[in-house]
Structures are given as C-alpha cells and as structure tokens.
N, C-alpha and C positions, 0 to 999 in steps of 0.2 A: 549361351542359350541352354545346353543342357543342364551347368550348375544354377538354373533358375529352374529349368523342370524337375532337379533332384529335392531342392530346397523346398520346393514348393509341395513334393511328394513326403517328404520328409515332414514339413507341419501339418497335412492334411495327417498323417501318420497317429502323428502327436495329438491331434485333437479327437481323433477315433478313440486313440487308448484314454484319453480324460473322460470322456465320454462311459467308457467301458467302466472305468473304476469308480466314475460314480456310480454308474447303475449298479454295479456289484456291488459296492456299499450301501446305498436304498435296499437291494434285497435281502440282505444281512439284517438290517435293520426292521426291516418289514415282519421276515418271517422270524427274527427272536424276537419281536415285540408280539406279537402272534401268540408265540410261545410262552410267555410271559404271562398275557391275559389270558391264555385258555388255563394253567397252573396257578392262577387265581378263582378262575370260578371252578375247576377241580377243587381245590380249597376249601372253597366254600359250599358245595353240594356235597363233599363226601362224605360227610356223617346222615347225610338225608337217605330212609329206604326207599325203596320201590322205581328208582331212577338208574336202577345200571346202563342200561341202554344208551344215557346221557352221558353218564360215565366213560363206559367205553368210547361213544363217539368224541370226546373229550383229548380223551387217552390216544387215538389214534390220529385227532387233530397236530398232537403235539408232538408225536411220532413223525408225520407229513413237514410240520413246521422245519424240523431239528435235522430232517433229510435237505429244505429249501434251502437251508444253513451252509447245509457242508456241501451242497451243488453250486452254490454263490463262491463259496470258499474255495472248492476246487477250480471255478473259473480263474481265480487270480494264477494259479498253478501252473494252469494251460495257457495262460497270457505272457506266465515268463519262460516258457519252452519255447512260446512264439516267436517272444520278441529277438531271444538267444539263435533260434532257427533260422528267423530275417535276416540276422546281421552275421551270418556264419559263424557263429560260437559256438563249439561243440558243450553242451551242457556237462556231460559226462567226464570232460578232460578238465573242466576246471571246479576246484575242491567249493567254493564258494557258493557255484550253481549247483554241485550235488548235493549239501550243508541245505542250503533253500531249500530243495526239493525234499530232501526228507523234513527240514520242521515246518515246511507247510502241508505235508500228507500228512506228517504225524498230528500234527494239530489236529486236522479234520477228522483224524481216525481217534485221536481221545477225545474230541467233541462228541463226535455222534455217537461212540461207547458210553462217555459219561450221560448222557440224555436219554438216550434211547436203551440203556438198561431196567432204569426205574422205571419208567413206562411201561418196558415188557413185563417186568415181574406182575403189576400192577393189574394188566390186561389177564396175566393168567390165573390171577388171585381172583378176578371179577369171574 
C-alpha cells in the first residue's frame, strides 16, 4: 500500500513539474516576444520628433519585458534547488548542481545586462 501511495506521489510530482516547465517556457516566450515587437515599433517611431513620451514608454516596456525574462528564467533555477532539496541532494556537494547553478544565474545575469544596457543608455539619451 504505501509503494502505491509513493508512486502515486511520485507521478502527481512529475506532472506538477511538466506543468511548471511549460508555463515557464510560455513565459519566456510571451515576454521575449513582447520584447521583440515593442524593438520593432522603437524602430520604426525613432526617427519620428515630437513622440519621446512614446519612446520612453517603449524603452521601459522592454526594460519590464527583459526582467519577465530573467524572472521566468530564474524559476527554472529555483525548480532545480527544489527538486535537489526533495530528494535530499545536497546541491553544493555535487560539482554538477554547482556547474548548473552558476550557467543558469549566469545566463540570467548576461541576459538582462545584454538587454537592459541598451535600453538604459537610450532612456537617459531621451
């Protein structure tokens, strides 16, 4: 009985986290596609005068986007601390889950540098 209430815990488990990685992949997708189209109509209004206002709110949209990014991103992060926490795996004792943990914060952290640089300059250029 109870290896059927483990097993049973065990694919409810499994179908939570599928769950989870799609949504977190929809949000990725959401908010750089977001990103994407507002860097298109930046594009296209910035040689136009009398519109900064539009500009900036543009500029800040993509700012907002590029954070939905690396808050999506960092979830995956916190899903593998989790799932290592669950299963009594010390992250920190094995070379693998430290190696993850740095190129998945490092990722987030040259994402949102590479993104949210040009943006800044741009805001304080306007």
């Amino acid at each position: 009985m109870s290896s059927d209430f483990a097993a049973f815990h065990m694919n409810r488990e499994r179908s939570i986290m599928d769950v989870l990685n799609e949504a977190c992949k929809g949000a990725i997708l959401i908010n750089g596609g977001a990103a994407v189209a507002m860097g298109a109509l930046l594009q296209a209004i910035w040689d136009r005068g009398g519109i900064a206002a539009i500009k900036h709110a543009v500029l800040v949209g993509i700012l907002i986007t590029v954070f939905g990014v690396a808050l999506a991103g960092f979830t995956f992060v916190l899903r593998f601390v989790s799932l290592c926490r669950g299963a009594h795996i010390p992250v920190v004792d094995n070379a693998w889950g430290v190696a993850a943990m740095i190129t998945g914060l490092g990722s987030i952290v040259l994402f949102v540098a590479g993104c949210a640089l040009p943006v800044l300059v741009a805001l304080c250029v306007l």
